[in-house]
C-alpha positions in Angstrom: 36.8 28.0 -25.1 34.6 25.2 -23.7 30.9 27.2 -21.7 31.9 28.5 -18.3 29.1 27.7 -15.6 29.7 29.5 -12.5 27.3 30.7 -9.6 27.2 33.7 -7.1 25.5 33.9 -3.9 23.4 37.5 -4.1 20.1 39.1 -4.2 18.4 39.5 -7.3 17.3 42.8 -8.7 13.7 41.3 -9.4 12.6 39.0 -6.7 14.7 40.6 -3.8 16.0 37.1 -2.6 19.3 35.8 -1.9 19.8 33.0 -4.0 22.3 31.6 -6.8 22.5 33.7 -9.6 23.7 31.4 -12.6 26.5 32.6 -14.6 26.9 30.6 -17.9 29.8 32.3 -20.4 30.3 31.5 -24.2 32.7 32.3 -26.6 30.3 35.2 -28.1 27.4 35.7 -25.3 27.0 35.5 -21.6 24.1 34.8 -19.1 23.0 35.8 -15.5 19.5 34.2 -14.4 18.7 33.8 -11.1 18.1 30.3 -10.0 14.2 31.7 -7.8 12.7 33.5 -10.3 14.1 33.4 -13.9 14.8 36.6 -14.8 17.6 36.7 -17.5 20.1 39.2 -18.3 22.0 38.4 -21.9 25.1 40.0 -22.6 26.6 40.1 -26.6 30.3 39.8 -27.0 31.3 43.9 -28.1 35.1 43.4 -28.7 38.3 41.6 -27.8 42.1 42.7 -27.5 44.6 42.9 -24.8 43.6 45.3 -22.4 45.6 46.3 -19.1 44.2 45.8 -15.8 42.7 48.9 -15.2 39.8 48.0 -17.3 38.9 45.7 -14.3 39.8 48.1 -11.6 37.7 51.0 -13.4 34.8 48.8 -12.9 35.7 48.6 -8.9 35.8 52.1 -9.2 32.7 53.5 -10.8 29.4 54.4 -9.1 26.6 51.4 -10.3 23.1 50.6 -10.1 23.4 47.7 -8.6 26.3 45.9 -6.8 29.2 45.1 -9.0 29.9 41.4 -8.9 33.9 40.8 -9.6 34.9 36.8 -9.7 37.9 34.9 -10.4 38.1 31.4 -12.5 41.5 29.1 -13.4 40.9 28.6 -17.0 43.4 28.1 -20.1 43.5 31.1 -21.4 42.2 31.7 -25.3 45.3 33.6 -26.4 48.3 32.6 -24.4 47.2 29.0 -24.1 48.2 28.6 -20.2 46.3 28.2 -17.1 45.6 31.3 -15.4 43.3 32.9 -13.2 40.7 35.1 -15.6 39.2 38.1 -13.5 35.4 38.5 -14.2 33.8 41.5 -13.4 30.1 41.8 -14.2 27.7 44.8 -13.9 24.6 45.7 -15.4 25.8 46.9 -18.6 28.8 44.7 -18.8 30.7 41.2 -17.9 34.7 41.5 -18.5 36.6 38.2 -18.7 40.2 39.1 -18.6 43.7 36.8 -18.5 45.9 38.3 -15.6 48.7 36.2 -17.7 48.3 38.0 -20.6 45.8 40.5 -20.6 43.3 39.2 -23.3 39.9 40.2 -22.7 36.6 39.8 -24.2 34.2 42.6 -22.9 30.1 41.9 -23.3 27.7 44.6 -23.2 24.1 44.0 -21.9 21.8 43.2 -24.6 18.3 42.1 -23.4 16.1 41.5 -20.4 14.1 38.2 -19.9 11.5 38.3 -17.2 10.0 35.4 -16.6 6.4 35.8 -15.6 4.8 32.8 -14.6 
């Protein structure tokens, strides 16, 4: 899997302004830094496996901190080798890529915060 770069239009948690929020995903790790101020959340790879959809829509569901962000990107999938769309959903505790072709997902669980204080 070649390093996913994507970007999302929100506010950020720590300076309060609407501005990109850099999305870069990895094979085994994930970022989310906003693009004003720096501040970094890092996200470890937990575990892998088919999973059905309802592992996305649970995340629609559930009550969060802050808004749930849920993307879409056409990517060859890992497992089944075709172009698909992958539904992302990221929180802040988790980022879920997941093949609507097959199902294959790779869930990453918040790790560590980077503030940048300069």
């Amino acid at each position: 899997m070649e390093k996913w770069h994507l970007k999302k239009l929100a506010v950020c948690f720590n300076c309060k302004k609407e501005v990109d929020q850099i999305i870069e995903i990895y094979t085994n790790q994930a970022f989310v830094k906003c693009s004003n101020c720096g501040v970094t959340r890092y996200y470890i790879l937990r575990r892998v496996g088919v999973e059905d959809i309802s592992i996305i829509e649970e995340e629609k569901k559930k009550k969060h901190r802050y808004e749930p962000w849920f993307l879409e990107k056409k990517a060859v999938c890992f497992n089944c080798k075709k172009e698909a769309i992958q539904d992302i959903a990221i929180t802040e505790t988790k980022l879920i890529v997941r093949c609507r072709n097959c199902g294959f997902t790779r869930v990453y669980q918040f790790h560590i915060l980077e503030i940048n204080n300069d």
